[in-house]
C-alpha positions in Angstrom: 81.1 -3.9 -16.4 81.6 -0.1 -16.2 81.1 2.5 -19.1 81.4 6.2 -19.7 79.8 7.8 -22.3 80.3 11.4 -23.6 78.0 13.2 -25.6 78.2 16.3 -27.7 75.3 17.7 -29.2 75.4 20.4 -32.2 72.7 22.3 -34.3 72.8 22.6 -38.1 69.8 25.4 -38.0 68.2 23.5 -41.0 65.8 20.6 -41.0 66.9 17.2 -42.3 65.1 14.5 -43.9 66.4 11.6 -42.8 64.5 9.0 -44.9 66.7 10.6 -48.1 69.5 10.8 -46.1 69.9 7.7 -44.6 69.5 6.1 -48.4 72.2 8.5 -49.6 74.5 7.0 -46.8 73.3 3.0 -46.9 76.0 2.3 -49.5 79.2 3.5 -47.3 77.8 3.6 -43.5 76.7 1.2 -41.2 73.4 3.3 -40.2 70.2 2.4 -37.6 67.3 3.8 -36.3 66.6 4.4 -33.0 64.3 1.9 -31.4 63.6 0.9 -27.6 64.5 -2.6 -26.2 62.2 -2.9 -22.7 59.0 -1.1 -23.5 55.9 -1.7 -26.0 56.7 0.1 -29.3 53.0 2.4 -28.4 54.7 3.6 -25.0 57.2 6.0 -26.8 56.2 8.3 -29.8 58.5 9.5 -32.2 57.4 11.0 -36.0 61.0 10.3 -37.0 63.4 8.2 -35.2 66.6 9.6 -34.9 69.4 7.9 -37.7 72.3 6.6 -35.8 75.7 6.5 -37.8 78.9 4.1 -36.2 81.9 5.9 -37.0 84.2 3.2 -35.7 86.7 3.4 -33.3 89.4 5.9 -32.0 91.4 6.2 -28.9 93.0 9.4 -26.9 95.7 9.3 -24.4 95.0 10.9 -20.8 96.8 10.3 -17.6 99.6 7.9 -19.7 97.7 5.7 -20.2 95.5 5.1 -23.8 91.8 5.0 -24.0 90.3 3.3 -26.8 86.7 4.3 -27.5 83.5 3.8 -29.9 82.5 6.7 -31.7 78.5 7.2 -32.8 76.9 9.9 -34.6 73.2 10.5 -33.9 70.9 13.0 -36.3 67.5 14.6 -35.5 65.3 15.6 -38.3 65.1 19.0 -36.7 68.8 19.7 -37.3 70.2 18.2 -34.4 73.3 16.0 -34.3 74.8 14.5 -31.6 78.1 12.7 -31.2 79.1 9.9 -28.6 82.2 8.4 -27.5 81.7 5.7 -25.6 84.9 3.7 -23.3 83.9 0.3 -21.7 85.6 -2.0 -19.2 84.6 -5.5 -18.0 85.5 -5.1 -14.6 83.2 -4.5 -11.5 84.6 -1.9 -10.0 83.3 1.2 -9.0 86.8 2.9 -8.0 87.6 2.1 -11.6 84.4 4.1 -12.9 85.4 6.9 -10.4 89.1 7.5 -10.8 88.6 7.5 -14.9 85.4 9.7 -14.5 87.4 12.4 -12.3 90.4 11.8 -15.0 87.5 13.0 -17.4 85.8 15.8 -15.6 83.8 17.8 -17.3 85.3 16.1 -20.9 88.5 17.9 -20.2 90.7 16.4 -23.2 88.2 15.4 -25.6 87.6 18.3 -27.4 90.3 17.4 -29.8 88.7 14.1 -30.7 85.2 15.4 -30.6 86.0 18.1 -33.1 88.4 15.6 -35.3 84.8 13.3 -35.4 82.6 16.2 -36.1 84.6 17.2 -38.9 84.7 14.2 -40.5 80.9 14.2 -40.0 80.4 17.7 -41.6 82.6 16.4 -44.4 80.4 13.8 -45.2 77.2 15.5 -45.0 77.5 18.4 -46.6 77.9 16.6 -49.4 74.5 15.5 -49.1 72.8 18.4 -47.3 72.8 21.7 -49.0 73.5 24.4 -46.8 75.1 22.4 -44.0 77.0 24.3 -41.8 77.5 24.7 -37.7 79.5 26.1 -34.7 81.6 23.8 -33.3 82.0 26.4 -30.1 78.1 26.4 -29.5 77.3 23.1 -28.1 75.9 20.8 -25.2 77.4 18.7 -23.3 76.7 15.9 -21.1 78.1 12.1 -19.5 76.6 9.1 -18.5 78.1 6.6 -16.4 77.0 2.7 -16.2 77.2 0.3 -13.8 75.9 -3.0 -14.2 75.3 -3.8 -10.5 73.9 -1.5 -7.4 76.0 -1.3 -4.8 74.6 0.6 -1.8 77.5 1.5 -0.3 79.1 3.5 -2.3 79.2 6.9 -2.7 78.3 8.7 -6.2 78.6 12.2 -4.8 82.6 12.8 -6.2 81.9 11.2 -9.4 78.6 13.0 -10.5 80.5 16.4 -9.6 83.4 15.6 -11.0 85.6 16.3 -7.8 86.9 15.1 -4.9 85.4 17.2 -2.0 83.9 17.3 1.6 80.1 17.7 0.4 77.6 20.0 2.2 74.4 18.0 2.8 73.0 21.0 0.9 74.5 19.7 -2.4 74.3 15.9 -1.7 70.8 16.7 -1.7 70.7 18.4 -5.0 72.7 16.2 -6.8 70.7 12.8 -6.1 67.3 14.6 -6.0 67.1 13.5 -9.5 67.6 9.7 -8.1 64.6 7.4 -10.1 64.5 3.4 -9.3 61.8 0.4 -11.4 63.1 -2.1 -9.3 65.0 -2.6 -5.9 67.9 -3.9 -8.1 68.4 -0.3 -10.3 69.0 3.2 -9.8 69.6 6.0 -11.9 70.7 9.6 -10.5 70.2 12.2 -13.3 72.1 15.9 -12.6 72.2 18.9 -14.8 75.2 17.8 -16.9 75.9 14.0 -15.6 74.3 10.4 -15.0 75.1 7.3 -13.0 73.1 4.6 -14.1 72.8 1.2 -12.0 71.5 -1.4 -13.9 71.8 -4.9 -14.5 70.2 -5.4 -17.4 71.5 -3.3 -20.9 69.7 0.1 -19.9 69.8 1.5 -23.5 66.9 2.6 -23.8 67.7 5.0 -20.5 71.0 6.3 -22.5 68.6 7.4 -25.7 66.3 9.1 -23.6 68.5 11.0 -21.5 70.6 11.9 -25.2 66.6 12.7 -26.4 66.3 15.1 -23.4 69.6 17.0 -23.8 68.5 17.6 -27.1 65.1 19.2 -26.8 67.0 20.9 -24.4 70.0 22.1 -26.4 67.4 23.0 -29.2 65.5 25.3 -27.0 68.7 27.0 -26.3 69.3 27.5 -29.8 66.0 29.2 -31.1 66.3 30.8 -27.8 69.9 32.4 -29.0 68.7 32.9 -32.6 65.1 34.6 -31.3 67.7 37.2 -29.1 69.3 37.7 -32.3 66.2 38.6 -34.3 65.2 40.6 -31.8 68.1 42.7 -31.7 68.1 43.3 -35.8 64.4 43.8 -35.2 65.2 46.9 -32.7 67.9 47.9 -35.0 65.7 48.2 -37.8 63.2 50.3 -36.1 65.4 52.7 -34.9 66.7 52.9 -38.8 63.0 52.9 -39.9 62.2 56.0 -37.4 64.9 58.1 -39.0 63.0 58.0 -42.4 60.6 60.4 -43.7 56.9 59.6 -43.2 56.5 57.7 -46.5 59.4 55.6 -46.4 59.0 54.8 -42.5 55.7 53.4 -43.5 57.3 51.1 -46.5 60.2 49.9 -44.0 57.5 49.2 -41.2 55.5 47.0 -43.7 59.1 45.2 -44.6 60.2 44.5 -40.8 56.3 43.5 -40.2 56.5 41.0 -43.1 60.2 39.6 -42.0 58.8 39.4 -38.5 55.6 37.6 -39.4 58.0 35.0 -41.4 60.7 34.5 -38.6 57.5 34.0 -36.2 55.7 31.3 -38.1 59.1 29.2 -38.7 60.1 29.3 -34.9 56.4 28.5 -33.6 56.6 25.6 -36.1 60.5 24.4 -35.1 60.0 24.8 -31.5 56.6 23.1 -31.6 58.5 19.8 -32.9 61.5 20.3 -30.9 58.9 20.3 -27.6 57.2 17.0 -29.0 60.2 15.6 -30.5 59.5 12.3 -28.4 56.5 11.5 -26.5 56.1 8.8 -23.7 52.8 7.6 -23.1 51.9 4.3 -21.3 55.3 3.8 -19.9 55.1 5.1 -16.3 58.9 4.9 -15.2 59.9 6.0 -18.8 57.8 8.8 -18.4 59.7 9.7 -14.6 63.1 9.7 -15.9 62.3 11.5 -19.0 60.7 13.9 -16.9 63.3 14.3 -14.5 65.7 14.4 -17.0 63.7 17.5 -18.4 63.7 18.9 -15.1 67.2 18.7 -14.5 68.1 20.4 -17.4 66.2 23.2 -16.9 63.9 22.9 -20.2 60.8 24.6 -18.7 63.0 28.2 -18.1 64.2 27.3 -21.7 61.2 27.3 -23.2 59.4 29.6 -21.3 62.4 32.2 -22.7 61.7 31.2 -26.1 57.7 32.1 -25.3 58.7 34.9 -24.1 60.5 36.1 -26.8 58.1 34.6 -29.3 55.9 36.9 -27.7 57.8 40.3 -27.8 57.9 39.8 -31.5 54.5 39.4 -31.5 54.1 42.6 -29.7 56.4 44.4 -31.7 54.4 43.1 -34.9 51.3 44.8 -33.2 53.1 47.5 -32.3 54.2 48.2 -35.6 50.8 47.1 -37.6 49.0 49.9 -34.9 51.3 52.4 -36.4 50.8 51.7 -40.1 47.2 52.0 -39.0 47.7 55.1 -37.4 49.6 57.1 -40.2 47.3 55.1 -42.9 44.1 56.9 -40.8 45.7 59.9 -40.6 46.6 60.3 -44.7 43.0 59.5 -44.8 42.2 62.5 -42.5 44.0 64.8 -44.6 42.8 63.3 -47.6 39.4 64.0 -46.6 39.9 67.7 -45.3 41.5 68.8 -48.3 38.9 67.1 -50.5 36.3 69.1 -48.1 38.7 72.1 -48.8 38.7 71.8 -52.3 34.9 72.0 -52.7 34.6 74.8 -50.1 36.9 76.9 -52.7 34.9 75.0 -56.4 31.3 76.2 -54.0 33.2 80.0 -53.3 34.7 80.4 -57.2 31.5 79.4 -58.8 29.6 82.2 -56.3 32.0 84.9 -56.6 31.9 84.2 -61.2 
């Protein structure tokens, strides 16, 4: 058997509660929770399992010929959803999995049926989230490829670019440096936006936590977009604030430090759950691939943006609470040299009468 499965992952910017939700949608969905097959429950943490919504079947035509495909939705309490079409054949045959992954590449002429799926999806949660909305242009994407044999001679090279080229050893290299085996029958290559996974046995668990990985990853992205923007209002309103008389720069100052301190606590909180949004413990090959998957995707320069940026703001906050302090220590100044003042000229009136 061969599969490809494409995945599509969006961000709400709200936190969901999925044990509300996924009552609100028992009566007209067919809806699971996440759970994995191979390992003790104890190996992998999650504080809320992922809801996973079937959306039935659709098809798109590429090449002349017709691809029928399963469609899933996946939702992440932290505002995450991700959709997954998925297209299956029984044979064996790797040239198969190759010429429809090049046909494929990159997801070229998906988008239409993606989009078509997520609107259906916003559709029918907005009815049921308040304040649902996203950007179907911000997104990440990413494709997994199955075989259910290893074949050693092969070549994965073509299909985990997504072109037919002569290869320097250079990027051979960097493409199956992500390569991760359990057993001498398996393999599994993970790259920055594809997968080949050789497995006989149903490696499910391996799809969910390579989807889990994009994820955190997509989500660091996010905050990391929406800290860039906070921190360009936050410079805007400074320069604004500076423009003011003393008195009113002072007021303004306490306003952008209060808005700042607010924006700071709900990002340390969000991107504290979206970094332990699953956890793999005993599980020591789990715990490879998730980590290589992580690596691949480049979460540690993701996150260590959003630190960064976490901790401008913070400066900025200082920065800002220094000043207040300054002007406030000032006014005192004055305050006190005009009291001083005032009994110099009471001590000088009551002489002179």
């Amino acid at each position: 058997m061969i599969a490809l499965r494409f995945y599509r992952i969006y961000d709400i910017g709200l936190e969901i509660d999925l044990d509300w939700l996924e009552k609100e949608l028992a009566s007209s969905f067919l809806t699971a929770r996440t759970s994995f097959l191979r390992v003790n429950p104890k190996s992998i943490v999650m504080d809320m399992p992922p809801l996973l919504i079937r959306m039935g079947n659709s098809s798109v035509e590429k090449g002349g010929m017709t691809y029928d495909l399963s469609v899933f939705a996946r939702i992440f309490d932290i505002g995450a959803i991700s959709l997954c079409l998925v297209y299956e054949r029984p044979e064996k045959d790797f040239s198969l999995l190759e010429e429809t992954a090049l046909l494929f590449a990159g997801q070229e002429g998906l988008s239409d049926l993606f989009l078509s799926h997520l609107k259906t999806l916003t559709d029918m949660l907005k009815t049921h989230i308040r304040g649902f909305a996203l950007n179907p242009d911000f997104f990440e994407d990413y494709t997994i490829y199955l075989m259910d044999w290893k074949d050693e001679t092969i070549d994965p090279i073509s299909l985990m670019a997504g072109e037919k080229r002569d290869f320097s050893p250079q990027m051979r290299e960097e493409i199956l440096r992500g390569s991760q085996s359990y057993t001498n029958d398996d393999l599994a290559i993970l790259s920055w936006d594809t997968a080949l996974l050789c497995n006989p046995d149903s490696p499910t668990d391996f799809f969910d936590l390579i989807e889990f990985a994009n994820v955190q990853v997509f989500e660091l992205r996010y905050y990391d977009r929406e800290l860039s923007r906070q921190m360009e209002k936050m410079y805007d309103d400074i320069v604004l604030a500076d423009k003011l008389p003393k008195y009113r720069r002072r007021h303004k100052y306490r306003l952008i430090m209060m808005q700042l301190m607010q924006n700071n606590a709900e990002l340390s909180e969000v991107t504290e759950k979206v970094n332990n949004l699953i956890k793999v413990t005993e599980d020591v090959y789990y715990t490879r691939v998730y980590a290589s998957a992580l690596k691949m995707l480049r979460s540690s320069q993701w996150t260590e943006s959003v630190n960064h940026k976490i901790d401008v703001i913070r400066d900025n906050y200082s920065m800002l609470s220094e000043e207040i302090h300054i002007q406030h220590s000032h006014n005192l100044e004055w305050i006190v040299i005009i009291l001083i003042a005032f009994e110099i000229v009471i001590a000088i009136v009551e002489r002179l009468v």
